[in-house]
NUSEMAR-901774 format. One record per residue (C-alpha): residue number from 1; residue in three letters; x, y, z. Coordinates in Angstrom, 3 decimals. Layout:
N
NUM ALA X Y Z;
...
This chain:
288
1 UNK 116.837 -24.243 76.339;
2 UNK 116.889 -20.089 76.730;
3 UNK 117.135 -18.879 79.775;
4 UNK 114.391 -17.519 81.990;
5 UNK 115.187 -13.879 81.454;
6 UNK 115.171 -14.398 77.183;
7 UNK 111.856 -16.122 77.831;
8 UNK 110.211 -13.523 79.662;
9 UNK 111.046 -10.996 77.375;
10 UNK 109.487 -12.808 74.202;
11 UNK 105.985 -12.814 76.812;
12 UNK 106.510 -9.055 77.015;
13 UNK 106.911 -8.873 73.430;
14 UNK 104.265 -10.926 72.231;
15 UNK 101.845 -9.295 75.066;
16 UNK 102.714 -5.673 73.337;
17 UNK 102.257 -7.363 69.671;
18 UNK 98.816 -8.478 71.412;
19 UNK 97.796 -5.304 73.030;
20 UNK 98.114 -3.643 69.369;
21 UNK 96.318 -6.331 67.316;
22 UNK 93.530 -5.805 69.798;
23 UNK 93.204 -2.595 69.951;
24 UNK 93.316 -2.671 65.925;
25 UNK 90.387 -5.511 65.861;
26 UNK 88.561 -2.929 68.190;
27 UNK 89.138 0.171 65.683;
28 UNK 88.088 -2.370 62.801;
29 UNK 84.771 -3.240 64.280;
30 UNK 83.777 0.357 64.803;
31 UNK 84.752 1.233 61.248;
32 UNK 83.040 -1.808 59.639;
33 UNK 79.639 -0.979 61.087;
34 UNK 79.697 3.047 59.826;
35 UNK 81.133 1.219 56.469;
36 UNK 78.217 -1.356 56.712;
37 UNK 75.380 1.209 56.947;
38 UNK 77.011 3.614 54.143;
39 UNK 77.406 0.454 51.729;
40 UNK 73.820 -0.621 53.241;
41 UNK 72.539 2.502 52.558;
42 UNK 73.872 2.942 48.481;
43 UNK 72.488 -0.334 47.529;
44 UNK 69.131 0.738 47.281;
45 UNK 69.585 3.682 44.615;
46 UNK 72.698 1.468 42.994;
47 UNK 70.234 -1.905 41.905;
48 UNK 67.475 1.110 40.731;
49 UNK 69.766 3.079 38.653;
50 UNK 71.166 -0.636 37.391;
51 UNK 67.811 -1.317 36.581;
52 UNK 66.762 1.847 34.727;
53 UNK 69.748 1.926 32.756;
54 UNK 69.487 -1.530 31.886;
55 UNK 65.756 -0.762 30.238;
56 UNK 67.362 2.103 28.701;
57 UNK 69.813 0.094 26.851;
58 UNK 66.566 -2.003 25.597;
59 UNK 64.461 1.279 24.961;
60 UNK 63.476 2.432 21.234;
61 UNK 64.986 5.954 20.701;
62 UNK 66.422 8.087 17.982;
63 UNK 69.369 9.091 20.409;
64 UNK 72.491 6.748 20.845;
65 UNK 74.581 6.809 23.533;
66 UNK 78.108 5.790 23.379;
67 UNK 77.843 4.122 26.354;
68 UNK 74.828 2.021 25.027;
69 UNK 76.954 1.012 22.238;
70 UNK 78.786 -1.808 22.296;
71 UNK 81.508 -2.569 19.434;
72 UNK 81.617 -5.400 16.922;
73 UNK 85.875 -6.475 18.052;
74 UNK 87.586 -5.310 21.541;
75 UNK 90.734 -4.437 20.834;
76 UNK 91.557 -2.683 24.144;
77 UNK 90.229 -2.824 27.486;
78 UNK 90.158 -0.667 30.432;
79 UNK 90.342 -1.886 34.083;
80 UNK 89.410 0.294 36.888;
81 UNK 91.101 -1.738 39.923;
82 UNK 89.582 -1.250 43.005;
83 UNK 91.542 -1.784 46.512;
84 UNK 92.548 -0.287 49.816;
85 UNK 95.138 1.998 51.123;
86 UNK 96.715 0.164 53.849;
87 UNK 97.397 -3.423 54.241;
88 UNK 96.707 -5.873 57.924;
89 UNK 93.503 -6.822 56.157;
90 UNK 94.118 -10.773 55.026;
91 UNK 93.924 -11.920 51.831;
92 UNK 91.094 -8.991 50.868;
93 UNK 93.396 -7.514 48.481;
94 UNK 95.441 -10.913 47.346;
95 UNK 92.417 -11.831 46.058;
96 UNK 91.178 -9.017 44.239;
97 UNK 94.286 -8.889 42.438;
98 UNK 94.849 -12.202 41.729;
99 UNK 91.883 -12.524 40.267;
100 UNK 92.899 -9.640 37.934;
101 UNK 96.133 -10.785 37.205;
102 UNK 94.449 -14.090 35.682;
103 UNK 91.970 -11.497 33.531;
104 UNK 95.174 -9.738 33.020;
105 UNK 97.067 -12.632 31.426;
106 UNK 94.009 -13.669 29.060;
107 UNK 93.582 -10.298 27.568;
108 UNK 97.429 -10.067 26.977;
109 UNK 96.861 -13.927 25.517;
110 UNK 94.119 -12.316 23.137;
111 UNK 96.001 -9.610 22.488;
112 UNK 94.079 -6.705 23.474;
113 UNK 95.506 -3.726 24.891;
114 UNK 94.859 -2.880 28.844;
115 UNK 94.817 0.304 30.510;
116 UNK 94.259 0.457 34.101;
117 UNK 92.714 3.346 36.495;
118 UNK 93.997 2.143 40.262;
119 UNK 91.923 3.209 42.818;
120 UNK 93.531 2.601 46.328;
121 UNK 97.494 2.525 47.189;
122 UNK 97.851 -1.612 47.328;
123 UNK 96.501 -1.840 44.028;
124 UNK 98.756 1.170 42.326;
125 UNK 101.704 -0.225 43.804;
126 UNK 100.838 -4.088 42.153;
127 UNK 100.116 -2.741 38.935;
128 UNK 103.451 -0.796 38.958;
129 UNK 104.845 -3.918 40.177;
130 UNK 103.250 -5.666 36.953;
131 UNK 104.021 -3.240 34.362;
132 UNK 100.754 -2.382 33.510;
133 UNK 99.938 0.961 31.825;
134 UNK 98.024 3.036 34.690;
135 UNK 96.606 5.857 33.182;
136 UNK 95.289 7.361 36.270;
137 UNK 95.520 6.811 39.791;
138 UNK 94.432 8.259 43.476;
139 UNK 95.213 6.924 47.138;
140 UNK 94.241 8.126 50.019;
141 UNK 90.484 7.708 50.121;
142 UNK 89.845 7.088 54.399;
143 UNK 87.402 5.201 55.691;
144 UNK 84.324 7.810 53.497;
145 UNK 84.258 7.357 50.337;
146 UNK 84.066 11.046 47.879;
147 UNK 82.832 10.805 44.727;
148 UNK 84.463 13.863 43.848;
149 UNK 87.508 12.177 44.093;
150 UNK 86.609 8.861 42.530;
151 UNK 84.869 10.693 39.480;
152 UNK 88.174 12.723 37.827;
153 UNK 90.233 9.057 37.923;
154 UNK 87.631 6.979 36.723;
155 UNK 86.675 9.867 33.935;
156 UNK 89.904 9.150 32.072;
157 UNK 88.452 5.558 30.908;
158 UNK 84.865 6.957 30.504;
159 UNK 86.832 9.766 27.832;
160 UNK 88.887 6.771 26.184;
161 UNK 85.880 4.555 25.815;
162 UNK 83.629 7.714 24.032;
163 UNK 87.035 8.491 21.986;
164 UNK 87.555 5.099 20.715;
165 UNK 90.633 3.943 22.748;
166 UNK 89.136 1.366 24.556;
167 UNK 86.171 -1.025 23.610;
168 UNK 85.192 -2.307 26.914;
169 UNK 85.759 -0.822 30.240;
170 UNK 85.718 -3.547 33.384;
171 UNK 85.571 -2.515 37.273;
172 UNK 87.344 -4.970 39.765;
173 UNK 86.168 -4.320 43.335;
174 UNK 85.210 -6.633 46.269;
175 UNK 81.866 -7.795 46.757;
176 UNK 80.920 -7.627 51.255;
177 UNK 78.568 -10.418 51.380;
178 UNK 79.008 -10.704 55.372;
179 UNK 81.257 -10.481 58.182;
180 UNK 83.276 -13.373 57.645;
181 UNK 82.730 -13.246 53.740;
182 UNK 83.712 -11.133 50.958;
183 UNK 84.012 -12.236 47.571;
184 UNK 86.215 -10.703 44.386;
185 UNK 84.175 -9.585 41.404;
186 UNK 84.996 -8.328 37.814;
187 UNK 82.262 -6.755 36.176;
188 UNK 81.539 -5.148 33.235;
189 UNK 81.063 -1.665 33.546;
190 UNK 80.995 -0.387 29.346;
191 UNK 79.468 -0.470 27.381;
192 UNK 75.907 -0.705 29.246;
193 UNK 73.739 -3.940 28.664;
194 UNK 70.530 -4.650 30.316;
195 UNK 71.364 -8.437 29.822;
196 UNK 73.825 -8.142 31.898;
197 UNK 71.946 -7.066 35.109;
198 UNK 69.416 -9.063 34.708;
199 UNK 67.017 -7.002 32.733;
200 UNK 65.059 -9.557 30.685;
201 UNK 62.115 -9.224 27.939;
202 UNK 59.451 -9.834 30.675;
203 UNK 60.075 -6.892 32.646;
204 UNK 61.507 -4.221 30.511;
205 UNK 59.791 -0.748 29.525;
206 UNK 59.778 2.061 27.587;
207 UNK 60.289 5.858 28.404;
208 UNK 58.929 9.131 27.719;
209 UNK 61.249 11.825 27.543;
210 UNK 60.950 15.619 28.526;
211 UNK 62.694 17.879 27.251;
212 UNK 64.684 15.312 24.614;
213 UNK 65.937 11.856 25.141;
214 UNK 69.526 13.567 24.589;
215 UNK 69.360 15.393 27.493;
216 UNK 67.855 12.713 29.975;
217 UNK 70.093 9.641 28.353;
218 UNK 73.479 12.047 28.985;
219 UNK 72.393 12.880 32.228;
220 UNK 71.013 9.795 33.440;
221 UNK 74.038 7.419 32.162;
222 UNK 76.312 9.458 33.885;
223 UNK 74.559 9.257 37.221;
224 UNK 74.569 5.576 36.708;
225 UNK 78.101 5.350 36.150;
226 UNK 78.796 7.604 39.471;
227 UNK 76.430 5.172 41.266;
228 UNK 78.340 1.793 40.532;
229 UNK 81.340 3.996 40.912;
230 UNK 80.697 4.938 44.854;
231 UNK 78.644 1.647 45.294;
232 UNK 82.002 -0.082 43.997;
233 UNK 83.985 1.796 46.651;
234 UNK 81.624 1.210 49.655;
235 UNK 81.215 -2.127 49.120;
236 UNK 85.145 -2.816 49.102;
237 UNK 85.792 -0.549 52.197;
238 UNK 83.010 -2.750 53.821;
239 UNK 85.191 -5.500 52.884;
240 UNK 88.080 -4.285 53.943;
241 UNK 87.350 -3.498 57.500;
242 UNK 85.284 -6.734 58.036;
243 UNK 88.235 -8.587 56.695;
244 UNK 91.282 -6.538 58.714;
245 UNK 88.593 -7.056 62.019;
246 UNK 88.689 -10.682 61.055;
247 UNK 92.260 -11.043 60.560;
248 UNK 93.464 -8.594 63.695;
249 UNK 90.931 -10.849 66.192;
250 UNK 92.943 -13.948 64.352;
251 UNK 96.037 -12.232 64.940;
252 UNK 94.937 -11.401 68.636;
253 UNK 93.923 -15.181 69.361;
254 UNK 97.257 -16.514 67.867;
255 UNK 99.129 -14.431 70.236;
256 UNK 97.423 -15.377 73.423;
257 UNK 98.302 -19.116 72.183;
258 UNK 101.802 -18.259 71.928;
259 UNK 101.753 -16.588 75.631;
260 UNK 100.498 -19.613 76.759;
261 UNK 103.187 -21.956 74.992;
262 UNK 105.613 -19.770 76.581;
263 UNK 104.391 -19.678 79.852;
264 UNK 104.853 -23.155 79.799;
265 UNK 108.462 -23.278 78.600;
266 UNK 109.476 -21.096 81.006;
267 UNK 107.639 -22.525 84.095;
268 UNK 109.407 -25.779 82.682;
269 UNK 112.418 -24.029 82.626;
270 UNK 112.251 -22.355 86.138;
271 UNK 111.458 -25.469 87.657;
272 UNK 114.182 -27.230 85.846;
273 UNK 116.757 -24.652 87.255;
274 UNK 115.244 -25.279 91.141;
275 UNK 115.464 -28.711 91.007;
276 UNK 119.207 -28.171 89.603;
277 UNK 119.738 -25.619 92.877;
278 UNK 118.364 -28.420 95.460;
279 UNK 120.403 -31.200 93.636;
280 UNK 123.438 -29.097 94.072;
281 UNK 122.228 -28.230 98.015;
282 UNK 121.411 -31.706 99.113;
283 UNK 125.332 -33.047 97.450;
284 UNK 126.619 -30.320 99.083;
285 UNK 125.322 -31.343 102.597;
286 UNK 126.023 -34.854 101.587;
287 UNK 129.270 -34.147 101.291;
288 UNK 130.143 -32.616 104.228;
């Protein structure tokens, strides 16, 4: 059994490690509200833009946008990979990335090429890790999300899709469905399909067009892209603070458990070593 002294030093350490976790699960909380309202907040405009796009793609023009267009074989595909910066956050990011990995394999299996944007630290350093061509990349986001530095990362796969290089362009983000749940999502981000979003025969509509459809179709499918873009984002940084408050309160609780396994070890142990003292004090009076 360690001695008193070793014992009391693991409570001080595991008291400091507790001190930290909670002060982290109190940081977290704060954060995840602000990150609540901001994701709250994009949703709105996000599903309208989804939905006006996805009419679009249904609408009867003379004008053809690339992104409308989707190609008779995929022979490459483009991933943008969407994750956090820092790590303490449970399985958030294990997840995502699993679940990327698998989409990952199949595309290798069906051989089609894969080119991935990574958008967040954990998920540049895994792709690097798995030897996947990244052909862009940016870290360092904080707890805001900026478009203007989502846009210049993500327009690398928009430019290869319009040039040919890629066929279908996926985003891979997680989904904040509540405090205690968030759930990893793959979606298809190119080419643009109103089936996909739900837009169905019963509710779709046509447009009228001032100045030229050209002008509102470029315009308005590039807005739509931003949207999912900084919706993506401020959904997953939801995520990830609901998900490192979750795991730093676990964290917290875990440690007061140990304390308290501790406490009793050495209160076992202290007594252990006063019974020993009077055992030695009443032979030594017996002896004499």
């Amino acid at each position: 059994m360690a001695s008193g002294k070793e014992i009391r030093n693991k409570i001080k350490s595991v008291e400091s490690t507790r001190k930290i976790t909670k002060a982290m699960e109190m940081v977290a909380a704060s954060k995840m509200r602000k990150a609540q309202d901001r994701m709250r907040a994009a949703r709105p405009y996000g599903e309208k833009i989804r939905r006006v796009a996805g009419n679009l793609s249904h609408a009867l023009t003379d004008y053809s946008h690339p992104f409308l267009e989707k190609r008779e074989t995929v022979k490459a595909v483009g991933l943008i990979a969407i994750t956090s910066d820092k790590g303490l956050c449970g399985g958030l990011n294990t997840n995502l990335l699993r679940l990327a990995l698998s989409k990952m394999k199949e595309w290798d299996a069906e051989g089609k090429k894969l080119q991935v944007t990574a958008i967040g630290n954990k998920g540049f350093g895994f792709m690097m890790r798995a030897g996947a061509n990244i052909v862009s990349h940016v870290g360092g986001l904080g707890d805001r999300p900026h478009l203007e530095k989502l846009i210049g990362p993500a327009k690398v796969q928009l430019d290869a899709y319009i040039n040919g290089e890629v066929d279908v362009v996926f985003i891979a983000y997680t989904r904040f469905i509540n405090t205690m749940k968030q759930e990893p999502v793959i979606e298809q981000l190119l080419p643009l399909s109103g089936d996909l979003i739900g837009s169905n025969a019963h509710n779709r509509w046509d447009y009228l067009y001032e100045p030229d459809p050209k002008a509102v179709i470029d315009d308005l499918l590039v807005r739509y892209v931003e949207a999912i873009l900084y919706q993506s984002v401020a959904e997953n940084i939801a995520s990830e603070q609901s998900a490192r408050m979750v795991a730093m309160k676990s964290a917290s609780d875990n440690a007061k458990n140990v304390i308290g396994e501790l406490k009793l070890v050495y209160n076992k142990a202290r007594q252990a070593a006063i019974t020993k003292e009077l055992s030695e004090i009443v032979s030594g009076a017996a002896a004499v």
